[in-house]
N, C-alpha and C positions, 0 to 999 in steps of 0.2 A: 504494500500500500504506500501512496505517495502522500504525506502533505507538505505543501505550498507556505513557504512565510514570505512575507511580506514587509513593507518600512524598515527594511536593514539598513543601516548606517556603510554609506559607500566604503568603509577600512572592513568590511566585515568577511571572514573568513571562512573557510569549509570547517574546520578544526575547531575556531571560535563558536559557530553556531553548533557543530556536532557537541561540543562540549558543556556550553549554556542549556542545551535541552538534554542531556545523557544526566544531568538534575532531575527530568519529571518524565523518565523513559529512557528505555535499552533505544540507541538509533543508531541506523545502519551510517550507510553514503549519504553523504550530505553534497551536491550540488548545487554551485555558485553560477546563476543566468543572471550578467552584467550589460547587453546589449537589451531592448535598444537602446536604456538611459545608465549608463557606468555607476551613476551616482545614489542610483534605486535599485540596488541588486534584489534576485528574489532569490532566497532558498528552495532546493527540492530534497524533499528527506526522505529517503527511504525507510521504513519501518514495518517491523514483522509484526503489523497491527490486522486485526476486522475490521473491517470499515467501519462497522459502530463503535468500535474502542478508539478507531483515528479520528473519526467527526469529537468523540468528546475530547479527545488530547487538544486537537487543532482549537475548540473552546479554550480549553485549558491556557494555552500559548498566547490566544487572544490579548491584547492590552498587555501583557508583560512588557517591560520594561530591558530592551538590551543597549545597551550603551547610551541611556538616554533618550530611544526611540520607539516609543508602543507598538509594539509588531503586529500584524493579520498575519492570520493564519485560513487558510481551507481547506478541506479533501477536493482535490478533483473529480467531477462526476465521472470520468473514465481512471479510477485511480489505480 
């Protein structure tokens, strides 16, 4: 299962965010998609979740706080 984060802070890492959330969950690969705006990365997280365990993690993630910046999070509907 894939979830989606969102409002990264452009310094933000695979490692940093695999890290930041290995707090509220085992996560696998963490992918960094920097195009089309460098400065708005989005995280893709791989996680050996149910969908209904990732819709509530992805809640969970919601509004926390990484480097100063309230993240989104989503499952993708084809996740």
């Amino acid at each position: 299962m894939r979830i989606m984060i969102g409002n990264l802070p452009a310094d933000a890492t695979e490692e940093g965010v695999a890290e930041s959330l290995g707090l509220v969950a085992p996560v696998g690969r963490v992918t960094m998609v920097r195009e089309p705006d460098p400065a708005n990365p989005l995280a893709i997280v791989q996680i050996a979740l149910s969908r209904e365990d990732a819709d509530a993690l992805a809640r969970r993630i919601e509004g926390r706080i990484y480097k100063g910046k309230p993240l989104t999070a989503w499952v993708p509907l084809h996740g």
